[in-house]
Structures are given as C-alpha cells and as structure tokens.
N, C-alpha and C positions, 0 to 999 in steps of 0.2 A: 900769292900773298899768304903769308902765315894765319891760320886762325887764331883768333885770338878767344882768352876766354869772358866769357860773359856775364857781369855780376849777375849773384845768385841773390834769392829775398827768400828771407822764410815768411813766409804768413801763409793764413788758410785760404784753400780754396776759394771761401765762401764771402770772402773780402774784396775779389775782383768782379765773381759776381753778381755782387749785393750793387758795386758802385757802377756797371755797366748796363745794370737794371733800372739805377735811379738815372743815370745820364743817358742814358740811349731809351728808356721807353717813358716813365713819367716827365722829364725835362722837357723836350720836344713834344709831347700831346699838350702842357700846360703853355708852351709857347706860342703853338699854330691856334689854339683857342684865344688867348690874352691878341696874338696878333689882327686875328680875324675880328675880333671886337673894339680895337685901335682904329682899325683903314675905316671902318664909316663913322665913328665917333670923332676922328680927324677930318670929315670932311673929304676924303680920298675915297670918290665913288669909282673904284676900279670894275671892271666887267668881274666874273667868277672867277674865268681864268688866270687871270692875273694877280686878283685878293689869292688864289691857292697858291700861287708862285711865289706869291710873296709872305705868306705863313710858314712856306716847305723852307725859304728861306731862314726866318725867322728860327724856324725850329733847328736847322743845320749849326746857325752860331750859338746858340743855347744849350745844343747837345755838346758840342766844341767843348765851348765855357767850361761846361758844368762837367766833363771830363776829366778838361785839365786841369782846373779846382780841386774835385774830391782826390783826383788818384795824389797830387799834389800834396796837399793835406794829409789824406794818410799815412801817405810814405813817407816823409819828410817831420811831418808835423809832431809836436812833443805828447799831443793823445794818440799816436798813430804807431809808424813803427820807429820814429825817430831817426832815420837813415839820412845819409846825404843826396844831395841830387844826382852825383853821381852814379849812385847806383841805379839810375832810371834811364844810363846812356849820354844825362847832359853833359855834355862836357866842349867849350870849345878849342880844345888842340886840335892843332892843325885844319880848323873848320873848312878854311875852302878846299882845300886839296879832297875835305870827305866830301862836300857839296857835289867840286867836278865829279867824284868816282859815284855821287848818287845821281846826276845829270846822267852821266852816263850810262849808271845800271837801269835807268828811266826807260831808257828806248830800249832796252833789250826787252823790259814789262812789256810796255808794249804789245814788243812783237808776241809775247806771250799771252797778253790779254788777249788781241786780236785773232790769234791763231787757234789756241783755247777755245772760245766764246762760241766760233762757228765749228769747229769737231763737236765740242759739248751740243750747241743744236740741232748738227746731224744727228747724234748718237740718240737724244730724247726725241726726234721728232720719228726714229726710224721705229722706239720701242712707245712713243704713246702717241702717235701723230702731230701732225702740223699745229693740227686748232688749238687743243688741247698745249703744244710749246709756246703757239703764240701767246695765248693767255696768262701763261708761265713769265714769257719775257716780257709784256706789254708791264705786270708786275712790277718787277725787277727794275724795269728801265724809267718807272715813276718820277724820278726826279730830275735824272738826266733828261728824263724827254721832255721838262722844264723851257730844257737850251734853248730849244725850237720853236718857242713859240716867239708872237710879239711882245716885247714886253718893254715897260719905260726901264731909263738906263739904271734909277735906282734900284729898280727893283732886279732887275739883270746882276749889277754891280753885288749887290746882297746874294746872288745865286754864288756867284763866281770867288767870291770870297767864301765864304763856306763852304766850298766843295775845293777850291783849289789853293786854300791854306790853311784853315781853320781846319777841316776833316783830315788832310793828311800829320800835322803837328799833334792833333787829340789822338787820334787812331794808332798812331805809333808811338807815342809817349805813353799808351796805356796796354796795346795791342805788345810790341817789341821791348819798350821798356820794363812795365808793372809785371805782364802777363808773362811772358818769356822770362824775367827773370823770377817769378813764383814758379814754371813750373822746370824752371833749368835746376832749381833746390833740390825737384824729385827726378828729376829724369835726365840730366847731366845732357850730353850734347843733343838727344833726345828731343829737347823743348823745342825745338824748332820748326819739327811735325805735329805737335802738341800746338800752339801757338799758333801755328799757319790753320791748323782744324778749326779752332777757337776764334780766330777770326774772318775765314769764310761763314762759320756757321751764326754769327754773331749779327750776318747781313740776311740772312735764312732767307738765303735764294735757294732753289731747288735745279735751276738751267747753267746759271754759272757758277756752282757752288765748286766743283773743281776748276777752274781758271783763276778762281778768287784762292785757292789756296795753293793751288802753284805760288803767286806773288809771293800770298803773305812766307810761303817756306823760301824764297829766295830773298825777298826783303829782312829776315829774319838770319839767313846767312851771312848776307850783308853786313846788318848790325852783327854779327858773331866776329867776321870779320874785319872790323872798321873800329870795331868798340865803342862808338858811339850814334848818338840819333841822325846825326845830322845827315846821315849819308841814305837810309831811308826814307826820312822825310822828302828828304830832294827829291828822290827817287817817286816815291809816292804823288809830288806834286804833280811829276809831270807828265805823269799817266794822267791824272784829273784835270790836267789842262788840258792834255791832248784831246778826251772825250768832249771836253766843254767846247773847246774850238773846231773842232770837228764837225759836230752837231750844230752851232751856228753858221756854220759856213755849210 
C-alpha cells in the first residue's frame, strides 16, 4: 500500500505537553480521590481491593475524557489552533475497510507485544536481576493486574471500558493524531520515531518501554498509511482487549 502523507500541525512543543500533563497526571489523581470519597458516602461498602479498582477505573475514563476534550479544544477550537478535525486523522472514508486493516494490524501488535515483553524481561532480568524486574513489572502491570481480581460486574464493566475504548480512541487521537502531526511539522517522515518514543515514554515503564514503542512506531505507520484514525484505534483496541481477556480467563 502506498504511504500516504500525514497532516502536519504547527504548534509548539509545549502545547501537547502542557495538555498530557493536565489529562494524564492531574485529571486521574483528582478522579481516584473524588472516586474513593463517592463508594462510601454511597453506601458502597466495597473491600479495599475493589474501592481501588474501582477508582483506577474512574481515573481511566476521566483521563480518556479529559484527553479528548483538551486536545479537541485546542486544535479545532477558535482560542486554539482553529484547524479542522481532519487534521487530527478524523475522517470516516471508507471507515470499515480501515477498521478491517486495523483488526488486522491488531494481531500482528500482538504478536509484537507478546514477543517483545518477554526478550525485554530477559534482557532486564539478565543486566539487573529477577527481583529487582519483578518489581519493575509488578509496577507496570498495576492496572492490568486489576483483570484478575474479584470484582462486581459494574465495577469490571468500568475497567473494561476504559482500557478497551476509552484509552485506545484518547491515546491515539492525541498520541497519532495531535502528537505525530506536531512533530511530522519538524521531522517530516521522521515523526513516527518521535511519536512512538513520546508515547512509550508517556507510560514511563522502564521493563516494556521498548515493546511499547515498537507499537506506538507501527500503529503510527499505519496511520501514515491509512490516513486516518480509525485503523489505529481498532488496532489498538484489540491489543487492550486481548490483555483484558486474557487475564480474566
């Protein structure tokens, strides 16, 4: 398939990080707090485990929200850059035909995640030991390790939802969209290495921080490819499903 090119956004650096700062680290601590003061003020005596499950929840659709709001706003908006949606990737032409080829680019992630994940463990466990990875991943896997536990179905249904629509549609309408086409303005095909760094480093894992940016640079191709979101996000989804189902089963 021909590449295609990829709108470009002029704005400053300092405008994606400002708005990834307010949605991914303020948004989410004000959420899991507001949450965790809700479940017993409702009368919803849950054990710990579950009130935290249900906060991490919380915080997941909030950060979502408050993603696709600001970058939304910005870029589109008349205080902002005043651009079309379009240049953010929205577009539905030909949506399903890019859904299938994000379906499909889905499982090859994957195989990518999965294959990834464990060279990266060997590699950190051979230069800083076991204990020391475990602790690394026990990290890392904070939310996902959510999946596994008991939990009531709303409070399950709230995980599942924010990690397997809500995080893939924010993360790439800000990650593929906003971010890729700010830095495809300075670095022309370039951005795609830029970008996939930007959103490995944005989860600031230190165990799968390469595996995480394998994706983001072929979900990034994808959208260079495809010209639009749709085939990422698919894509995206269903890597976060797989994990989610995986893990409960």
């Amino acid at each position: 398939m021909r590449e295609k090119s990829a709108p470009a956004i002029r704005d400053t650096l300092l405008n994606p990080a400002a708005i990834y700062i307010l949605s991914a680290l303020f948004v989410p601590r004000a959420a899991m707090v507001l949450a965790r003061a809700f479940l017993p003020a409702a009368g919803l005596d849950f054990p710990p485990e579950v009130r935290d499950a249900a906060a991490a929840g919380a915080a997941l659709l909030a950060q979502g929200a408050a993603l696709i709001a600001i970058t939304l706003s910005h870029v589109t908006g008349p205080r902002g850059l005043g651009l079309s949606v379009r240049v953010l990737g929205l577009s539905a032409d030909r949506w399903l035909s890019r859904a299938g080829q994000g379906l499909a680019a889905g499982l090859a992630l994957l195989l990518v995640n999965i294959v990834g994940s464990r060279v990266a463990v060997l590699v950190f466990e051979a230069l800083l030991g076991e204990e020391a990875v475990a602790r690394h991943v026990d990290r890392e896997r904070a939310v996902t390790a959510l999946f596994q536990l008991e939990l009531p179905p709303a409070v399950l249904a709230l995980l599942f939802v924010g990690s397997v629509l809500v995080a893939p549609l924010s993360e790439e309408l800000f990650f593929r969209g906003y971010v890729h086409g700010v830095l495809r303005a300075r670095l022309g095909s370039r951005a795609a290495y830029a970008s996939a760094a930007a959103f490995a480093a944005a989860h600031a894992y230190v165990v799968h921080f390469l595996p995480l940016f394998f994706i983001g640079l072929l979900l990034a191709r994808l959208y260079e490819r495809t010209g639009t979101l749709v085939a990422p996000m698919a894509a995206h989804a269903v890597v976060n499903l797989a994990v989610a189902v995986s893990l409960r089963l």
